[in-house]
Phi, psi and omega in degrees: 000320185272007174244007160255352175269039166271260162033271206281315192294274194004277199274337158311320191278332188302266192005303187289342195290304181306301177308001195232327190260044195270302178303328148329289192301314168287359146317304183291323157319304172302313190278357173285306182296327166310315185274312175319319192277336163315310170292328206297324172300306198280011220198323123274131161244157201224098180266141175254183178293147199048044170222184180185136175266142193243112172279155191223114194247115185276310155301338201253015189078007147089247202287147149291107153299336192278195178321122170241170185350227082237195200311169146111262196195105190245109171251153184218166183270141166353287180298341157273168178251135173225121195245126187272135183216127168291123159305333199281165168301129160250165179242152178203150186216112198233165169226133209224103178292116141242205188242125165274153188275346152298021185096352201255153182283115183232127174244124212232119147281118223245174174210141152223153183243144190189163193205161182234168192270163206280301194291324172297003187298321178295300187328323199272334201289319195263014180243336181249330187077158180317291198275048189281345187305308201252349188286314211252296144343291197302302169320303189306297164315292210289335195287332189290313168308317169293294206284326167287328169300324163329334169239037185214132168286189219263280173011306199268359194259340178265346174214188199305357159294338217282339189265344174276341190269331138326282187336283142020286182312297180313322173308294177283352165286295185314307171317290153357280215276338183270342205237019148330124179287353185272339179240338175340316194284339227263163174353286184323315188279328157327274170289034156174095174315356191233019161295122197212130157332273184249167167224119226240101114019292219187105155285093189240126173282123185263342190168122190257122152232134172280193138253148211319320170305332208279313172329300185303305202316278174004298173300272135027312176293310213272304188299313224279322215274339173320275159017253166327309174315303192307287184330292194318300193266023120351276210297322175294299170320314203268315193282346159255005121305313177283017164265313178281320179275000144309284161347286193295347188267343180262014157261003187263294207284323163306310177314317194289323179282337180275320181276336167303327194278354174249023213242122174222163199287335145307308175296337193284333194283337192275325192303297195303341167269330156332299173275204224009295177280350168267345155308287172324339181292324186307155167329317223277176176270168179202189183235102159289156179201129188269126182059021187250033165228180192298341171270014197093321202308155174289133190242125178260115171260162187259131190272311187268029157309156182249336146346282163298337210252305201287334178307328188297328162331271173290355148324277211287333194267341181284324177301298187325314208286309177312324175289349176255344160303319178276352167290346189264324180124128164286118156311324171289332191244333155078050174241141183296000000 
């Protein structure tokens, strides 16, 4: 019997105990739920879109190189770090004083765009640093710029090279930047030539200053080739004018050498009667008069012509005088 009430003596003695430490024991709770909700920020992080995280292991040989964190909600131990490195395209802008291979002071404002790969984010974060965009990126273009304007004149910044002396840039930056002496050596760029850090997309020239003479001349050049441009296609404009009218006086002469040798006073009596009756048809008002020129022909006077009305005048007025000449008599024959 006393060794099945042990047990039972036990769970008993646990009970009183929990009961005499009980306000301990909720201190202590309380103070585990406290510290957890303190931690709790450090311990879930929450990477957002187009970013990815590179742990940092306080115990652990320090940076992860390897494959880092991606979107979402990530725990880590207490004692560690998780460090955000953005993926997406970025932009950077510099203005970069150099030398032209003529010699000239040239200040070139550049925009470049460029992201770095998710899987290369530990390398940078622990050879390159956060501000590798400006530290790094930047340093690298602008060195590129300078030594490729050494081979292009001022000129060529003004035409169609300005998109190959981009071109160029971009070309020799990437290089650059993959044959960095701080990472060239490590495992990765080893075991895979085609391994790349960053990517740097696009190099744009936003705006070339000349000095100030140089600038004007330019204007002054561009206008004068305006100009010149202008003359030429004048010169063009006018000489196919003298083309169509050539063109047109030898089809009025060819017409002329064809209807002269068939044009007869009769097919001319028909034409002519033919424009008389599509005259007559108009709206405006008139007089016809039949038979009245030396040919027959039919004659349309404009009734409201101002014309027709003093000929008519004088018409009228030339008859009135004969007729009172003839009533009075010719004087030289002394005839009524």
């Amino acid at each position: 019997m006393m060794i099945k009430e042990i047990p039972s003596r036990f769970i008993k003695h646990i009970f009183r105990q929990l009961l005499a430490w009980r306000n301990d024991i909720w201190l202590i709770g309380l103070a585990i739920i406290l510290v957890f909700a303190l931690m709790l920020p450090i311990i879930v992080v929450t990477i957002p879109a187009g970013n990815v995280g590179v742990e940092w292991r306080r115990f652990q040989n320090g940076t992860v190189t390897g494959p880092a964190h991606g979107e979402g909600i990530v725990l880590i131990k207490p004692w560690d770090q998780l460090y955000l490195y953005d993926t997406r395209v970025k932009v950077g802008e510099d203005r970069v004083g150099t030398l032209s291979a003529d010699g000239l002071t040239v200040e070139v404002d550049l925009a470049w765009q460029y992201h770095i790969l998710p899987e290369a984010a530990g390398i940078v974060h622990k050879f390159l640093g956060p501000d590798y965009g400006e530290s790094i990126v930047g340093r690298v273009v602008a060195s590129v710029v300078r030594t490729q304007m050494a081979a292009y004149r001022s000129e060529d910044l003004h035409s169609g090279e300005r998109l190959n002396f981009e071109k160029s840039v971009a070309v020799e930056s990437n290089k650059a930047l993959k044959n960095l002496e701080a990472i060239k050596n490590l495992s990765e760029f080893k075991n895979n030539p085609d391994f790349k850090w960053v990517i740097l997309e696009a190099v744009l020239i936003k705006d070339v200053k000349f000095p100030q003479g140089v600038q004007e001349a330019y204007v002054r050049k561009n206008t004068a080739r305006a100009l010149v441009d202008e003359y030429t296609y004048r010169i063009a404009a006018e000489q196919k004018e003298v083309e169509r009218k050539r063109t047109e006086a030898l089809g009025i002469r060819g017409f002329q050498e064809i209807v002269s040798t068939g044009l007869s006073d009769s097919y001319l009596k028909w034409r002519g009667i033919d424009a008389t009756l599509q005259l007559s048809q108009s709206n405006n008002s008139k007089v016809v008069v039949i038979g009245g020129g030396s040919s027959g022909m039919p004659l349309i006077l404009n009734t409201n012509s101002e014309e027709i009305k003093n000929s008519s005048a004088a018409k009228n007025k030339e008859a009135g005088s004969k007729n009172e000449s003839v009533i009075k008599g010719n004087p030289k024959t002394g005839t009524p």
